[in-house]
C-alpha positions in Angstrom: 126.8 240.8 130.6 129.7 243.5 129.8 132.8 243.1 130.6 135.0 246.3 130.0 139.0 245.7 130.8 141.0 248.7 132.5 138.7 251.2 133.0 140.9 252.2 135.2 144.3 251.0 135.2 144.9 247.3 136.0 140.8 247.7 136.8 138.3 245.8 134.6 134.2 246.3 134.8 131.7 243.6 135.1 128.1 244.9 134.5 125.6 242.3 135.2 121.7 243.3 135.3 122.5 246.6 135.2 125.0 246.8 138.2 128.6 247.0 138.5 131.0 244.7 140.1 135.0 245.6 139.6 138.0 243.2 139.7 141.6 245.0 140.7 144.5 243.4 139.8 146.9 243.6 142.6 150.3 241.9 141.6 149.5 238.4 140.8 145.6 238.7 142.5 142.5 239.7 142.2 140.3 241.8 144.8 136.7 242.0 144.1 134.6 245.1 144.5 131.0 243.8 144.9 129.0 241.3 144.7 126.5 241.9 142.1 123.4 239.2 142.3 123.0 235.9 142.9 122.8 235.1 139.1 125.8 237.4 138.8 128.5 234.2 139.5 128.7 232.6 136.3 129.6 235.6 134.4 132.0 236.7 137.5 134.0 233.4 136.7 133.4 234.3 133.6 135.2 237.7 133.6 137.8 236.1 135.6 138.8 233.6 132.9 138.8 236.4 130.7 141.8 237.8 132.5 143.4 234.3 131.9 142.9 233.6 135.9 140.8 231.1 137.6 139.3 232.0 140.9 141.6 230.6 143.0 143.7 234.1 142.2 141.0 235.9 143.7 142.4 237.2 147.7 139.1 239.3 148.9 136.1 240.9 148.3 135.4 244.4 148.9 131.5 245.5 149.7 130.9 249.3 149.0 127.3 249.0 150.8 124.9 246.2 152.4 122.2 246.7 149.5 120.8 243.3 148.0 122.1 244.4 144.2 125.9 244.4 145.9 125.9 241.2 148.4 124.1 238.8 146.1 127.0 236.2 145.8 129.0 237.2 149.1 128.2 234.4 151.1 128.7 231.7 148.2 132.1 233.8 147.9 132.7 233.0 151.5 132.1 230.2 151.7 133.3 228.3 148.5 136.4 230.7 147.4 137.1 231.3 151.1 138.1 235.1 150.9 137.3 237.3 153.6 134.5 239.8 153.1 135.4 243.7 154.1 132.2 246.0 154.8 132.3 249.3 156.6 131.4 248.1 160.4 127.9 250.5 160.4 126.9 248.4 157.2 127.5 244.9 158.2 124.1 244.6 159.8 122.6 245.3 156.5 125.1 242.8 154.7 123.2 240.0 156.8 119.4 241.8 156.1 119.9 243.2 152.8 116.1 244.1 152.3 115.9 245.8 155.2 117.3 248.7 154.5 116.4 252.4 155.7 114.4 254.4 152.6 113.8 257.9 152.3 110.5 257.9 150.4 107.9 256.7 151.8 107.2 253.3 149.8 110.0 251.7 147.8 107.5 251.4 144.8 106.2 255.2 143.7 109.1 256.0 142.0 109.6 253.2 139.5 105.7 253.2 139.6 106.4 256.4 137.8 109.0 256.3 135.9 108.5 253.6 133.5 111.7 253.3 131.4 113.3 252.1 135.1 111.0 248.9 134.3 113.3 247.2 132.0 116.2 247.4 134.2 114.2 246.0 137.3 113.0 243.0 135.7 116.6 242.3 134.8 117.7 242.7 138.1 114.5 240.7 139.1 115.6 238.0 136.9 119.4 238.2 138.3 117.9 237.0 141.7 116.8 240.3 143.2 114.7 238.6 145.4 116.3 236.2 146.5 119.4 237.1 147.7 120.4 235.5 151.4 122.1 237.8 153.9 126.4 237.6 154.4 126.4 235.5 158.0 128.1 237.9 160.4 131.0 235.3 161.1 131.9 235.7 157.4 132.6 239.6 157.2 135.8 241.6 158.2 134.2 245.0 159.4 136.7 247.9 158.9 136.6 251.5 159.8 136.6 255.1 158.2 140.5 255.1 158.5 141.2 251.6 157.1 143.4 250.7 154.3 142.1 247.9 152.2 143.5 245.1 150.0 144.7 246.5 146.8 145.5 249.7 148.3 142.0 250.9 148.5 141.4 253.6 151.1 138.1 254.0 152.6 136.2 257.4 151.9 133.3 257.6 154.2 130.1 258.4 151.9 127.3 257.9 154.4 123.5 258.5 152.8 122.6 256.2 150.2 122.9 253.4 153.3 124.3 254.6 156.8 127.6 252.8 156.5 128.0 253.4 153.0 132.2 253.4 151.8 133.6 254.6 148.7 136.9 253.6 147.7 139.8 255.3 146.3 142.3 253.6 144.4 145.1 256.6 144.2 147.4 255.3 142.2 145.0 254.4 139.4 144.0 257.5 139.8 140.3 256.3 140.3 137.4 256.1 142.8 135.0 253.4 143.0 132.1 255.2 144.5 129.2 252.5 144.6 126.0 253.6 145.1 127.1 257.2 146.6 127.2 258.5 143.1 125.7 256.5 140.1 125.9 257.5 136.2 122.1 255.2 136.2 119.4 255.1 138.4 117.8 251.7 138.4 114.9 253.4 140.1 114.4 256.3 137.5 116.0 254.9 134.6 118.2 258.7 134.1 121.2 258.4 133.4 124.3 260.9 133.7 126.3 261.5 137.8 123.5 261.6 139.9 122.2 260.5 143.2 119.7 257.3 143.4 116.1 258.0 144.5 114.9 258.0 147.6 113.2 254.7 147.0 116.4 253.1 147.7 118.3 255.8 149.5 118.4 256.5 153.4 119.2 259.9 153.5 119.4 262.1 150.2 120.9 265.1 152.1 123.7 263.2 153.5 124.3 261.6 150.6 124.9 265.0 148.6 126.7 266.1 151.7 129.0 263.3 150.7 129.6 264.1 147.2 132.2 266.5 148.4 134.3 263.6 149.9 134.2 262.1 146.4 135.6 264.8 144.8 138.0 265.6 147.4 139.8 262.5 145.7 140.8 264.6 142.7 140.6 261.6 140.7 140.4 261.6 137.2 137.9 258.6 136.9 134.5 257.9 139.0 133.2 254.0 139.0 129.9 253.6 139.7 128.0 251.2 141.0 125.4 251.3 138.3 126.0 253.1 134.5 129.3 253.5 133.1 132.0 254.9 134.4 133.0 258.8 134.4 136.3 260.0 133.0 136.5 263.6 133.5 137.0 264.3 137.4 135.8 263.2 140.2 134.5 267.2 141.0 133.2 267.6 137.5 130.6 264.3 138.6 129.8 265.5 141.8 128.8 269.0 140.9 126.4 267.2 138.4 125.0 264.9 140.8 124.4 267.6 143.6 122.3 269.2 140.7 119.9 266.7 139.9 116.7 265.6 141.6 116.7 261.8 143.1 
């Protein structure tokens, strides 16, 4: 577990098994971004007694995309903290399937296969519950569209590619975007690290998803969280020219 306090203003990091989850302090609240693995709870309520909260401050979570790495304690969330769930509407199937998800390459195993230093981080994320997480029932998630505002003041920028209904968020006035699996700084796939796109193993649509790097830094912020690897202080547009330039 890290835990790394204001990365971005009044935003705190929680990496867990080598992915992201982010708390935003709204007032006297907290919205979550993500939901990490299953095994990602304790050190959640961890995190958030580190703040000097308990969880009963917490108003909503916020799912970037319907991935298994990023629902894995939704519906415990829902159901136990009894906060509503927000996932883009063209992602919610995928909230309540999360291994059945739409990959470019053509088995989800040749790049890792390949590219052993990605090993170590798998097994983590194996041991964090990756296969085992169960699916966000449908009557527990608020679907919301590409125009929405969010709790927290998180508008929705539409980053379609790495899933179909795949949403970054930008906080403007902390001057930060929380891009999820759109634009990574570590590919659990690959093990590279630096902006980038994930592989295909994992990815629907590469193309799409470096079409959508331009929405990203259309933002102009100053600071790009991730959904995996640590965050990226020097532009939004500095970390998506980088990722358009590497392979995935």
């Amino acid at each position: 577990m890290v835990f790394q306090r204001d990365v971005a203003p009044g935003i705190h990091r929680l990496e867990h098994a080598y992915t992201n989850q982010y708390l935003v302090e709204v007032d006297d609240r907290l919205v979550i971004v993500d939901a990490g693995l299953p095994r990602s709870y304790g050190p959640l309520v961890e995190a958030i007694h580190h703040l000097g909260h308990d969880v009963d401050v917490v108003s909503a979570l916020i799912i970037t995309h319907g991935h298994f790495d990023h629902v894995g304690t939704a519906r415990r969330l829902a159901k136990h903290w009894r906060i509503p769930v927000h996932i883009h509407r063209d992602d919610a199937w995928l909230a309540a399937h999360p291994y059945r998800y739409a990959h470019q390459n053509a088995t989800r195993l040749g790049v890792p296969l390949r590219n052993p230093s990605s090993w170590k981080l798998l097994s983590s994320m194996a041991f964090a519950g990756a296969f085992k997480v169960r699916g966000v029932d449908a009557a527990q998630l608020t679907t919301f569209d590409d125009d929405a505002e969010l709790p927290g003041g998180a508008e929705v920028i539409p980053t379609p590619g790495h899933t179909f209904g795949h949403a970054s968020l930008h906080l403007p006035d902390r001057d930060a975007v929380i891009s999820g699996d759109a634009l990574v700084t570590l590919d659990p796939y690959t093990g590279a690290h630096g902006p980038r796109l994930i592989a295909g193993s994992a990815t629907a649509d590469l193309e799409r998803n470096r079409a959508s790097l331009d929405a990203i830094a259309a933002t102009g912020a100053k600071s790009v969280l991730p959904g995996h690897g640590v965050p990226w202080h020097h532009g939004a547009a500095a970390a998506a020219e980088r990722a358009r330039h590497t392979d995935s």
